[in-house]
N, C-alpha and C positions, 0 to 999 in steps of 0.2 A: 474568627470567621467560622460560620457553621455552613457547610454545605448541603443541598439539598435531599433529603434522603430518598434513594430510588426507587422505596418501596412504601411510599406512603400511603398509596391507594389512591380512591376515586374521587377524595375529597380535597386535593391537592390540585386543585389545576391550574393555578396561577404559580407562573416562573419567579421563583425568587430571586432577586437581584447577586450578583455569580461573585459579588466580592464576599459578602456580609450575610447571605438572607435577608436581607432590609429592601423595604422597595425604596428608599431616597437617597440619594449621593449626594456630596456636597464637594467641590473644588473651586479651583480658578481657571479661567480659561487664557492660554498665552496668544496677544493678538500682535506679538511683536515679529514674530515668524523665527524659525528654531535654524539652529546652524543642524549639518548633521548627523551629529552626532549628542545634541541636547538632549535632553529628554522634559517633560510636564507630569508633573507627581498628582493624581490627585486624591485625596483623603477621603473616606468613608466612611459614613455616618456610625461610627461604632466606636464599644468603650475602650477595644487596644488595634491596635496599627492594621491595619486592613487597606490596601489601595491598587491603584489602576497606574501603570504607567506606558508612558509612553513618549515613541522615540521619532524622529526625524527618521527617513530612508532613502540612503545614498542611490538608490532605485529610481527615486522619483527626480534626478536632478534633470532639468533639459536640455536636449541637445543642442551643441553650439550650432548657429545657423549659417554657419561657412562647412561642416561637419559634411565629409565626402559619404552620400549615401551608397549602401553599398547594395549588391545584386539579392537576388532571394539567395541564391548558395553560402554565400558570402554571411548573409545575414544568420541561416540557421547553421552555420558554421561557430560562430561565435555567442549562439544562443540555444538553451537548452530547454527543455517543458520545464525543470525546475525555477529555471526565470521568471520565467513564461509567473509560474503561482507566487514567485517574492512577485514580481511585481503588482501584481491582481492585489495585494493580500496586503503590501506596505501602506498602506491608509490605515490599515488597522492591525497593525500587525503588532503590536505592544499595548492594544486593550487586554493584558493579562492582569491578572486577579489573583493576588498572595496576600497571605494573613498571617501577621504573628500573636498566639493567644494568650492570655493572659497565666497558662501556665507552661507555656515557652512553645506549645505546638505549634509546629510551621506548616498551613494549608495551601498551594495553588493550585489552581482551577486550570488544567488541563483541556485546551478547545480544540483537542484532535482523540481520536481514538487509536484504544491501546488492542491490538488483535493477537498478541503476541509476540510481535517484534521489537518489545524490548523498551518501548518508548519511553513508560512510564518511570525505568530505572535509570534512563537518560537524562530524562528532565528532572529526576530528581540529584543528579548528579550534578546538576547544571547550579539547580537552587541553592545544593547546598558548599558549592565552589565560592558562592559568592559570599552565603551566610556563615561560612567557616564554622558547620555543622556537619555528622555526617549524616550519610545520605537514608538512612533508616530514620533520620527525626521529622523527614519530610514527607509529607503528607500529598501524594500527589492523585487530585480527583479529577476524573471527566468532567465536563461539563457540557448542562444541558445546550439543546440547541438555543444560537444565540445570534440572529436577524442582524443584528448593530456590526459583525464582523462580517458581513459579504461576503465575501472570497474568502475568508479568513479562517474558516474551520473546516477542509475537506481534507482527509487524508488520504494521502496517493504518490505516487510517482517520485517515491523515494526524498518527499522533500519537507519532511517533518522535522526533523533534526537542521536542516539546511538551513529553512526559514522561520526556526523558534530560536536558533544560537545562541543570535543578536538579544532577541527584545527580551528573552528569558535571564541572561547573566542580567540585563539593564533592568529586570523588574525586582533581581534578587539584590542587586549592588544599591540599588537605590532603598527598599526597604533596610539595609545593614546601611547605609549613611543617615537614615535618620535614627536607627537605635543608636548609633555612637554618638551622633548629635544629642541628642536624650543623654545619654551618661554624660556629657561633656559638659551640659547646662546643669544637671544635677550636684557635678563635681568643679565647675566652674574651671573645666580646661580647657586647651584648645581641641578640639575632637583630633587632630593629625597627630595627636601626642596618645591616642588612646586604639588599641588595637582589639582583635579579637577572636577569640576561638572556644571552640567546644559549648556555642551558644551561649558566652558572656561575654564581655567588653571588660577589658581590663585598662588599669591607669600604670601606668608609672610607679606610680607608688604603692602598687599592689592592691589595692581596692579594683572588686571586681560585683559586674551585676548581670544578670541572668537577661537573658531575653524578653522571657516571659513579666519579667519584675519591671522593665524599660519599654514595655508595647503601650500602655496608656499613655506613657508621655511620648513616647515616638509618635502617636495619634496625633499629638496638639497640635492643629492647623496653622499656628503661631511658631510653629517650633523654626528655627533658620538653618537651611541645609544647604552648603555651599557648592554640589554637587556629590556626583556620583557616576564612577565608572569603573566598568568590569575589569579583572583582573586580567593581563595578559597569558598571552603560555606560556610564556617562563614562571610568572609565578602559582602557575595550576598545580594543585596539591591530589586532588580527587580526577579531573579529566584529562583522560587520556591514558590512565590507569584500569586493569580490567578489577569487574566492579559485579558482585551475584547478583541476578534478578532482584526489586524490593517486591515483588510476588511471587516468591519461587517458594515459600513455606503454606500461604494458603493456598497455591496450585497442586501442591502432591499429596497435600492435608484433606483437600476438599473442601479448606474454608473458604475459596474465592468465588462468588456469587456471581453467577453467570446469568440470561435474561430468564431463563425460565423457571431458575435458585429464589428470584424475587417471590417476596410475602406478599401482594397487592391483595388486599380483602375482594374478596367474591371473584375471583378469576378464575374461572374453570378450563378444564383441559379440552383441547379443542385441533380437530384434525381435518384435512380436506382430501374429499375425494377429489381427483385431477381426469384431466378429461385421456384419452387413448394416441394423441395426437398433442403437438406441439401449439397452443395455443385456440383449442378446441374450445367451444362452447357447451351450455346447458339447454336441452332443447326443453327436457322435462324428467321428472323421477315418477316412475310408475309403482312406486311401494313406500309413498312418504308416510302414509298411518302408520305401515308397520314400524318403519325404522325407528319412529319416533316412539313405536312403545317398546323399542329394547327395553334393556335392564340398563339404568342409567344414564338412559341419553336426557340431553335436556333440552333439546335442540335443533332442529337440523335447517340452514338457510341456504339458499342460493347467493352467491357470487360471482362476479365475473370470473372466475378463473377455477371454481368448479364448486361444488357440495359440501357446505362444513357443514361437519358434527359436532358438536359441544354436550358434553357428561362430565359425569363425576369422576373417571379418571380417563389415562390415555386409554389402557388396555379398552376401557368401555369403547369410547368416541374409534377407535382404532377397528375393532369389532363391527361397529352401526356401519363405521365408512365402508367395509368391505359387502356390507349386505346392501348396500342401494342399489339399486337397477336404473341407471340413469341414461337416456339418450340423448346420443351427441350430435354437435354440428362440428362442420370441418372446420380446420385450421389451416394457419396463412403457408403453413409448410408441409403438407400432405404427405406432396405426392413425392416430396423430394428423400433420396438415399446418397447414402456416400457415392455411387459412381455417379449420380446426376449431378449435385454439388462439384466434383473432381472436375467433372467434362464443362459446370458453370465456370471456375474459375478456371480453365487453361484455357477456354476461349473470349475470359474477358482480358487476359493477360499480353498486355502490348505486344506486339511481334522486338524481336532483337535485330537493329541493322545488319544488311548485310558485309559480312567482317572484310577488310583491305584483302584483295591480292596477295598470294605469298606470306602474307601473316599468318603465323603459328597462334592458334586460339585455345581456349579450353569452354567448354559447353556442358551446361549443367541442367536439368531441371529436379524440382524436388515438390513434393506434396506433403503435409503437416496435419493432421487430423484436428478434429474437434478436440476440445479435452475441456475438464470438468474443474473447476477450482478445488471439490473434494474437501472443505473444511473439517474438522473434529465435528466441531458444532454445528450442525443444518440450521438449517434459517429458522429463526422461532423471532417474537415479538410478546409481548402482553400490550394488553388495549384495554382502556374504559372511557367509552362513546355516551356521555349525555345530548340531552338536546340542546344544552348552550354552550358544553364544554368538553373537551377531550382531552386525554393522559395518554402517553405512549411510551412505552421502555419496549431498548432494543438496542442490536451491535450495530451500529452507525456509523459509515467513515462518512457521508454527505449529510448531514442531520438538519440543516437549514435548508435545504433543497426538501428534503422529506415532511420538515413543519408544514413547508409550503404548500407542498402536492396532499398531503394529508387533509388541510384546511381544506382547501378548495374540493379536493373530494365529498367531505363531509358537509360544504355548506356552510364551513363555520368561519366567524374574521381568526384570523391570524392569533389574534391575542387570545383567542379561548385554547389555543391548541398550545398544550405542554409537551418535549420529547427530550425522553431522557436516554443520555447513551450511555449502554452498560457495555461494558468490557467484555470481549467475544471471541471463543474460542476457533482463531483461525480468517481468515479472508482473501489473501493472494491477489486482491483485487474485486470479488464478490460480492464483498459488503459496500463498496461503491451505491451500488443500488439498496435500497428498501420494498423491497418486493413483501416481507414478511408482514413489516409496520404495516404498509397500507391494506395489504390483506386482512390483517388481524382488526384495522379501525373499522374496513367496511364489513366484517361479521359484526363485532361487536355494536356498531350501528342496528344492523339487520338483525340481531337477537337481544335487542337494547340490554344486555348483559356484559359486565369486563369478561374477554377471555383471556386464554396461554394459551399461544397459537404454535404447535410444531409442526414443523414440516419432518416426515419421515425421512431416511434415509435414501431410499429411492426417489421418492419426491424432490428429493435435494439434489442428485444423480442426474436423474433424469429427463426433470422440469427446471431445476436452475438451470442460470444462464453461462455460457461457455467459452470458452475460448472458442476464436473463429477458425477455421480450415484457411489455408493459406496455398497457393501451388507460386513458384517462383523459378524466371529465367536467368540463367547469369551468363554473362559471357567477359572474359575475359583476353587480352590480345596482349603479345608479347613478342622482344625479338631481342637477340643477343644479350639475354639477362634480364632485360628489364620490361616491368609490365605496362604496355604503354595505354589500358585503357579496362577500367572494371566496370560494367553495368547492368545493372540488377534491376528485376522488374517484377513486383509483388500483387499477388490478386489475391484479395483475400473478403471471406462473407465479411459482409457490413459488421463494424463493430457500433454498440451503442454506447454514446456516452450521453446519455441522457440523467446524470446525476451530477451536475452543475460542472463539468470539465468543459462540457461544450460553452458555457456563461462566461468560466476565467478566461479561457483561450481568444474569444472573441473578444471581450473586456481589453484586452492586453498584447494580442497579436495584430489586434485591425491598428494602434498604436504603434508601430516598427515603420520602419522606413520604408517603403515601395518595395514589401517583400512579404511575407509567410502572412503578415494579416490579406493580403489576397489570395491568400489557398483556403483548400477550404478546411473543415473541423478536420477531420480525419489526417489532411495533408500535411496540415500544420504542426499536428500530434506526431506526425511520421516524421516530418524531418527534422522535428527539435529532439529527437533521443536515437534515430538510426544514422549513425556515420561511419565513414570508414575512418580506423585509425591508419593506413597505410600512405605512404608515394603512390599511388598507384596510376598517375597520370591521370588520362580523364575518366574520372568517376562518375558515375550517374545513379538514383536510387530514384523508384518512384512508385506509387502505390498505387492500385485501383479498387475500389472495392464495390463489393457487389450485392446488392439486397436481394436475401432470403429468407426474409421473416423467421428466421430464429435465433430465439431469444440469446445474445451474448453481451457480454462484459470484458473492459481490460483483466485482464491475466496478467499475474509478473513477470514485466519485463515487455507486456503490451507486443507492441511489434518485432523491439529487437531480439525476444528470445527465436524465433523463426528466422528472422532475417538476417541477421548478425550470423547466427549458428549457421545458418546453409552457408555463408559467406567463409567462415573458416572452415568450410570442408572442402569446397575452391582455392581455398589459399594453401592447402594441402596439396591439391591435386595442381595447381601452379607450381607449387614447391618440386612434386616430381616429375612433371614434363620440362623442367630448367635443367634439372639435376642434382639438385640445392638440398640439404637439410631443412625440413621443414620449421625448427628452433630459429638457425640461421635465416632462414629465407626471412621468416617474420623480423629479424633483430634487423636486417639490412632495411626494411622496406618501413617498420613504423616512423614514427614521425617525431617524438620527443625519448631526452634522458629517462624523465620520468615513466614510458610508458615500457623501456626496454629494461630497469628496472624490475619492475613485476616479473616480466618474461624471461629475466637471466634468473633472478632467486627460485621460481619453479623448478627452470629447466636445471639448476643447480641441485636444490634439496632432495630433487626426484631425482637425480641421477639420470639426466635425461641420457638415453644411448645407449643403454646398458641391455645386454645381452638378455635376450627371452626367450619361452622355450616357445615351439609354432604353437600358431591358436592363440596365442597371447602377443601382448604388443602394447608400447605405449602411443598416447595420442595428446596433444598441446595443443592450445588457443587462447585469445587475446581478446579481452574488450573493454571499450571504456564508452563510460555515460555518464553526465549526472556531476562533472567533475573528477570523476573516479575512476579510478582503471584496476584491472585485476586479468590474473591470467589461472590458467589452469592446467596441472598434468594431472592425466590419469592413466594408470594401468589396466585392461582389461583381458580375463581369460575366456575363451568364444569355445571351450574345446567341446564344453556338453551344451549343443543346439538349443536346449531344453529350459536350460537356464544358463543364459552367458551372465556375467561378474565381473562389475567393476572392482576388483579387489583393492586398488590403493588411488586413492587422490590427494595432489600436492597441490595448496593455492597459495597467491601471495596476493595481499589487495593493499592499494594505496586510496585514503579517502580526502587525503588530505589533513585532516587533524581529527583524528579519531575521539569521539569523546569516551564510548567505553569499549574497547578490543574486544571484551568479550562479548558484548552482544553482537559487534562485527562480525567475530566469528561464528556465532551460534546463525547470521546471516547467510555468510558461505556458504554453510552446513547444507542449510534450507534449499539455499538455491541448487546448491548438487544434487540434494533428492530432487528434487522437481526435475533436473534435466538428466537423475538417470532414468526417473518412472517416462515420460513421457518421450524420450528417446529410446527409449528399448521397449516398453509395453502398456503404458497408460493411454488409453486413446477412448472415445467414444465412435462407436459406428454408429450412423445416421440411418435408420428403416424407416420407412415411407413416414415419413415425421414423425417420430422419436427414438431417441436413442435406446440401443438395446442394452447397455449395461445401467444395472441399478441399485447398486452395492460396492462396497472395495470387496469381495471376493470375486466382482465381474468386472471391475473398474481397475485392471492390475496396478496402483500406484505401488511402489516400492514400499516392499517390508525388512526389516530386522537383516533376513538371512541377504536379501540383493544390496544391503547396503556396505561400504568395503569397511574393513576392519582397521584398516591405517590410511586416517586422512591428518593430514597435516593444514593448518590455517597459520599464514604468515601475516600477521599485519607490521605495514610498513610502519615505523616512525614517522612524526608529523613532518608534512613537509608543507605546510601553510597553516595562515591563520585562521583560518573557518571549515570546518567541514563539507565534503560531500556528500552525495546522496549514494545510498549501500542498498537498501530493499530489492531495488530487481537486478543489480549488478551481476549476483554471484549463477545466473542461469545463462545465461547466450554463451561464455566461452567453456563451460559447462557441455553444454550441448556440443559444441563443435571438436572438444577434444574428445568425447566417449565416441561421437562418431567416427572421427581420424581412427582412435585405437581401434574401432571394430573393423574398419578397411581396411589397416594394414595388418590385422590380426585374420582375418576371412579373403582378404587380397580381392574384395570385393569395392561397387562401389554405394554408397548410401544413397538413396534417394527417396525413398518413400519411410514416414515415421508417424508413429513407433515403428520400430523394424520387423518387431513379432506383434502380430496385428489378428490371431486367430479369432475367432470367437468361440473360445474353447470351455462354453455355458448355455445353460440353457435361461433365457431370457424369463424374468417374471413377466405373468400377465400384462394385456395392458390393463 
């Protein structure tokens, strides 16, 4: 199998077939209906083993119709957003594409995107479990965007590993049953007598044959495979074992080719001026002669979204952009500032019942700032716009959603528009959207030339889109010990999921029984990932949100990094109007072994209780999503205002069957930066529509010296058969224990975040 190359240029714009390169497939189709757990092999037109499989999903079975329907609570009680995309995505959810070539290379086509979190050395872990290879022979590529998978290529919501498990062992188990069938007809054995390892199939009798040697006849459409199925955990040799990046030598080498690293002949570098306001317009440029006879420019057009330059290098285009003199028109968020935002959301934020007579309560409210996803990598794309055809590279976690919006921008069908996803340094949730792609198409349109579109790092700061501001009520009510009632009420600016999350959820929720498919996008997203894990008696959560046309995106961990977090700073503050150990409090009140687990191994390895000097102080919290639960201690010292220090964090996470610990871990990691930067000082302040930081020396996300020197990551041992979802897990109880430690470290109480909120910079221009 040969895969497409990313960097072919303008004369590529026909997608080639994602097994082979080949535009013709050849198989059979099963019209018998599959049990399931079956699978349908089908072969590809090529001269060694290349195919498609695919599987039955225990997803799609229907409900008995004696089946007691149960309430909306009830429902998203036992159903989670990762469902929510197996089930969207089970139709096609083992159209995967693996090749083995004829000099033993193992290729699969990878239909999600790799941002850093480790994917790629997942699924190559996965393929080569099955192929009894290891995981460096595996070859594991993106793949272009690809229409025929629907639901089936959007990366998010921690559920890539979740819903690839299944059909990835079933694509690798079933190519390793026809090479042993191959050897077996070669040698005229029974294939259950012949095994395999280190990419040959060995007999019995010691005759052994390469992979590579056995791929043309494992091709033979004729060949008879009696089945094929993955190997259990017990006999997993490679998963669940920690396992290096298979990118961690061209990442520190510089050999990993990132979207703007692409060769694409005639692409020039190309930059935009942005308007002074959050979605501002181009009224007109009063010095486009001149701009256009810099030194180097080669270019300059209007877009909606403001002034590109395009030159011979950046420095040039970077230089023109600063000289234009452009006049703006307003935008949909002007006039709006952090305190008008604040004052929108606490008065769209439901009022809290009036609490019983004589009940002892606790009352909280908390405000959550903007903040900035902040990648390595700003949004960049390359584009090359003919009149009948288009090419696009770029970091993509929605790339079908972006073919689409692309074509139709451009005017063109569907078929002339190529997009290819290139591995992207960083996303958190960001690359959700394609804001870069379709920018870069409509210049390159507009200056009918390929460009390399960067967004600056201000630009990216600034003008990307955000996480939303959030203010939220809690109230809780309690009487001789016990909490008889926790309800939480979330106002938070409109999030947008206008990158096909809104398509799956509707797809797949309007489907559920008399419950979450009548909420609405937002509601639904809310209640399939924010719960409590507590008794807490009657619980309530509920969201509203509020439109103010600026531009945001999910952030990790989407809603529960806000609302979960406030929630364990409550379950703290419950803990000490009881009288209770806040460890204790949580062990009596969660709700499963498994979930007390996580929370005793913390409060164990941390030494939870242990004597601290003032100004410092530990702090613990609890969360589970996704299948997954993890808990958190950290230590933190508060004593120099100036810079408080998380010095030491303890985690334990259970995901259920981890495939590789150590990407798990290096997950954790992630999530605890996030929830120290953006709990202690990462924040965006909002000035009359736009933000004033535009830089990480204005943007404080945690450096080096704020991050603690002894963090411990505990992964639990498996304790089921399939994994959970880890991506946003390790930020919400993150959040809620750095804030516990800085209350009982300041004897203060947390409400407003980041906590050190200065704007201690002086703002670039707009």
């Amino acid at each position: 199998m040969t895969g497409p190359n990313h960097a072919t240029g303008p004369n590529h714009a026909t997608a080639p077939n994602h097994a082979t390169g080949q535009d013709d497939t050849t198989g059979r189709t099963d019209t018998t209906g599959q049990s399931r757990r079956s699978f349908l092999t089908y072969l590809v037109a090529a001269p060694t083993l290349a195919l498609v499989t695919r599987a039955g999903a225990d997803a799609l079975a229907p409900q008995p119709a004696h089946a007691v329907v149960p309430t909306l609570p009830a429902v998203a009680d036992l159903i989670d957003l990762g469902d929510l995309f197996i089930l969207a995505g089970a139709p096609t959810s083992a159209l995967l594409a693996l090749a083995v070539e004829a000099d033993g290379t193992i290729r699969f086509r990878l239909p999600r995107e790799e941002v850093g979190q480790g994917l790629t050395t997942a699924v190559a872990m996965l393929v080569a479990e099955e192929l009894d290879v290891p995981p460096a022979d595996v070859r594991v590529e993106l793949d272009d965007a690809r229409p025929e998978l629907v639901f089936n290529q959007l990366t998010g919501s921690s559920n890539s590993i979740r819903s690839l498990y299944g059909p990835v062992r079933q694509c690798a188990a079933t190519a390793r049953a026809r090479l042993v069938a191959a050897a077996a007809r070669r040698w005229k054995l029974a294939p259950a007598s012949l095994t395999t390892s280190g990419g040959t199939v060995r007999a019995p009798d010691g005759r052994t044959a390469a992979y590579g040697d056995l791929a043309a006849a494992a091709a033979d459409p004729g060949l008879v495979v009696l089945g094929a199925t993955p190997k259990k955990r017990a006999g997993h040799t490679l998963v669940g074992r920690p396992t290096g990046r298979v990118d961690a030598r061209a990442m520190v080498t510089g050999a990993l080719r990132y979207t703007l690293d692409l060769d694409v002949p005639g692409a020039e570098p190309c930059v935009v001026r942005r308007p002074p306001t959050l979605g501002g317009t181009v009224r007109g440029v009063t010095n486009l002669a001149a701009v256009r006879a810099m030194p180097g420019v080669l270019d300059v057009v209007t877009v909606p979204t403001g002034v590109a330059v395009v030159a011979q290098t950046f420095g040039q285009a970077i230089d023109a952009k600063a000289a234009l003199q452009v006049t703006w028109g307003p935008g949909p968020a002007d006039q709006l500032s952090d305190d008008g935002i604040r004052a929108k959301l606490r008065a769209a934020t439901p009022p809290l019942p009036v609490p019983p007579l004589l009940t002892p309560y606790v009352d909280a409210e908390f405000d959550f700032a903007f903040v900035s996803h902040a990648p390595m990598e700003t949004n960049s794309a390359v584009a090359d716009v003919r009149e009948d055809r288009a090419e696009i590279w770029s970091g993509l976690k929605s790339p079908i959603v972006a073919r689409e919006t692309i074509a139709a921008e451009l005017g063109l069908p569907l078929s002339a528009v190529t997009v290819h996803v290139v591995q992207a340094g960083g996303s958190f949730g960001r690359r959700l959207f394609f804001d870069a792609a379709l920018e870069a198409a409509r210049i390159s349109k507009a200056c009918r030339r390929p460009v390399r579109l960067m967004w600056t790092r201000v630009d990216d700061t600034r003008h990307g889109r955000m996480r939303p501001a959030t203010h939220h009520k809690i109230r809780a009510t309690h009487l001789l010990g016990e909490v008889l009632s926790f309800e939480h009420r979330v106002a938070a600016a409109e999030t947008d999921f206008r990158h096909g999350l809104g398509e799956i959820i509707t797809a797949t929720a309007a489907s559920l029984p008399l419950g979450i498919g009548n909420a609405t996008l937002a509601q639904t997203l809310f209640l399939t990932t924010v719960k409590s894990p507590y008794h807490f008696g009657l619980t309530t959560q509920a969201l509203t949100e509020v439109p103010t046309g600026i531009p945001t995106a999910s952030w990790r961990s989407v809603y529960s990094a806000n609302t979960r977090g406030a929630e364990e700073i409550v379950v703290d503050e419950l803990a000490a109007r009881t009288g209770r150990d806040p460890y204790r409090f949580r062990r009596t009140f969660l709700k499963t072994d498994a979930q007390r687990a996580v929370l005793d191994k913390v409060a164990q390895e941390g030494d939870w209780g242990r004597p601290m000097r003032s100004g410092c102080a530990q702090g613990i919290a609890f969360h589970e999503e996704y299948k997954s639960r993890t808990a958190c201690l950290v230590e933190i010292d508060t004593r120099d205002p100036e810079h408080v220090r998380v010095t030491k964090a303890v985690i334990a996470v259970d995901v259920g069957l981890p495939v590789n610990p150590l990407g798990l871990e290096a997950q954790m990691i992630g999530g605890l930066t996030d929830a120290i930067s953006t709990t202690l000082r990462a924040g965006l302040h909002l000035d009359k529509g736009l933000p004033l930081e535009g830089s990480y020396s204005q943007f404080h996300w945690a450096r080096q010296r704020d991050t603690p020197r002894d963090v411990r990551v505990f992964v639990l041992p498996a304790t089921g058969e399939e994994p959970g979802g880890a991506g946003e897990l390790g930020v919400p109880a993150a959040v809620g224990a750095i804030a516990n430690a800085w209350a009982r470290a300041t004897g203060s109480t947390p409400r407003s975040f980041p906590l050190d909120f200065d704007v201690d910079f002086t703002p670039y221009p707009r």
